[in-house]
C-alpha positions in Angstrom: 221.7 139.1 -59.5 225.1 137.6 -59.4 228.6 139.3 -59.5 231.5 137.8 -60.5 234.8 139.7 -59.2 238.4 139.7 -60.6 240.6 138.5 -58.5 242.2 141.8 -56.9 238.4 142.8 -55.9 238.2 139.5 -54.0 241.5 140.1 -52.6 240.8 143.6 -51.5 237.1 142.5 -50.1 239.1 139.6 -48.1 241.9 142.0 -47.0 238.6 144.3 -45.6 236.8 141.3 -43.9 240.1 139.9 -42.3 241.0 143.5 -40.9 237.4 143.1 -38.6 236.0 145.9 -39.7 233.1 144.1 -41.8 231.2 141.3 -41.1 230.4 140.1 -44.3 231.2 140.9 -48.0 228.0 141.7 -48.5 228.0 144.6 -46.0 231.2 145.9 -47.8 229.6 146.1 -50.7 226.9 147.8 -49.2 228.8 150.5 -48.0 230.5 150.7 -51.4 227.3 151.3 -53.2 226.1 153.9 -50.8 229.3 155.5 -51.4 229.2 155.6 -54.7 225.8 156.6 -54.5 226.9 159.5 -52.5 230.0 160.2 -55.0 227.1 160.3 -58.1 224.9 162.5 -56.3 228.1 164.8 -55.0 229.1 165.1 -58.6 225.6 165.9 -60.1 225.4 168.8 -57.4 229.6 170.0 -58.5 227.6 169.8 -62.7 224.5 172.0 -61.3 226.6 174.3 -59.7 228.8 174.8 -62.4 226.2 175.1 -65.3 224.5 177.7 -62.6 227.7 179.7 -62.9 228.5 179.5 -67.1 224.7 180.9 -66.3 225.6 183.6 -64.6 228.5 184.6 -66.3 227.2 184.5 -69.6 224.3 187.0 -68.2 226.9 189.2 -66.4 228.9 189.0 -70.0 225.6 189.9 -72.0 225.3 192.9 -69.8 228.9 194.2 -70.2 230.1 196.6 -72.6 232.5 194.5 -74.5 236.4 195.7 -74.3 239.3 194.6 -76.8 241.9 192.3 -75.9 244.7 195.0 -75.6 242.9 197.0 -72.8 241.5 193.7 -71.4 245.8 193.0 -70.4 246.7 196.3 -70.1 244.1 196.4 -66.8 244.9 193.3 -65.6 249.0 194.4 -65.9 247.9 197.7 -64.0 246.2 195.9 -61.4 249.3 193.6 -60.5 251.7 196.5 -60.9 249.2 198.4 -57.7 249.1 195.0 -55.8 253.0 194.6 -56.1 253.8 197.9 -55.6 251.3 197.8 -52.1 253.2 194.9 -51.0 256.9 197.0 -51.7 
């Protein structure tokens, strides 16, 4: 396979091998794939997690009486008014 590069990536890779912290441009790139390897498998785990949640939610919400918008604010208002008033 062959790469081409634009001219900031080559720049960047140089800057990289010059600071003597690779060895090669190869092994930068190496480590640049493995961590974007680790990114795309971080980021499928964040997805999973998050579907598993909407899940959860939408079961909790399927098993909860359901409760109009006016009394939905009006107990969220009288739980702020008790947590100010506790820190008065």
């Amino acid at each position: 396979m062959s790469i081409s590069l634009t001219p900031d990536q080559e720049r960047f890779i140089q800057t990289k091998l010059q600071s003597g912290k690779y060895r090669s441009a190869e092994e930068a790139l190496e480590i640049a794939l493995r961590l974007l390897d680790e990114y795309d498998r971080a980021d499928a785990e964040w997805v999973e997690n998050v579907r598993e949640k909407i899940d959860a939610a939408i079961l909790a919400s399927d098993q909860t009486p359901p409760i109009d918008g006016e009394t939905f604010v009006n107990q969220i208002l009288e739980r702020f008014r008790q947590g100010h008033q506790a820190q008065a």
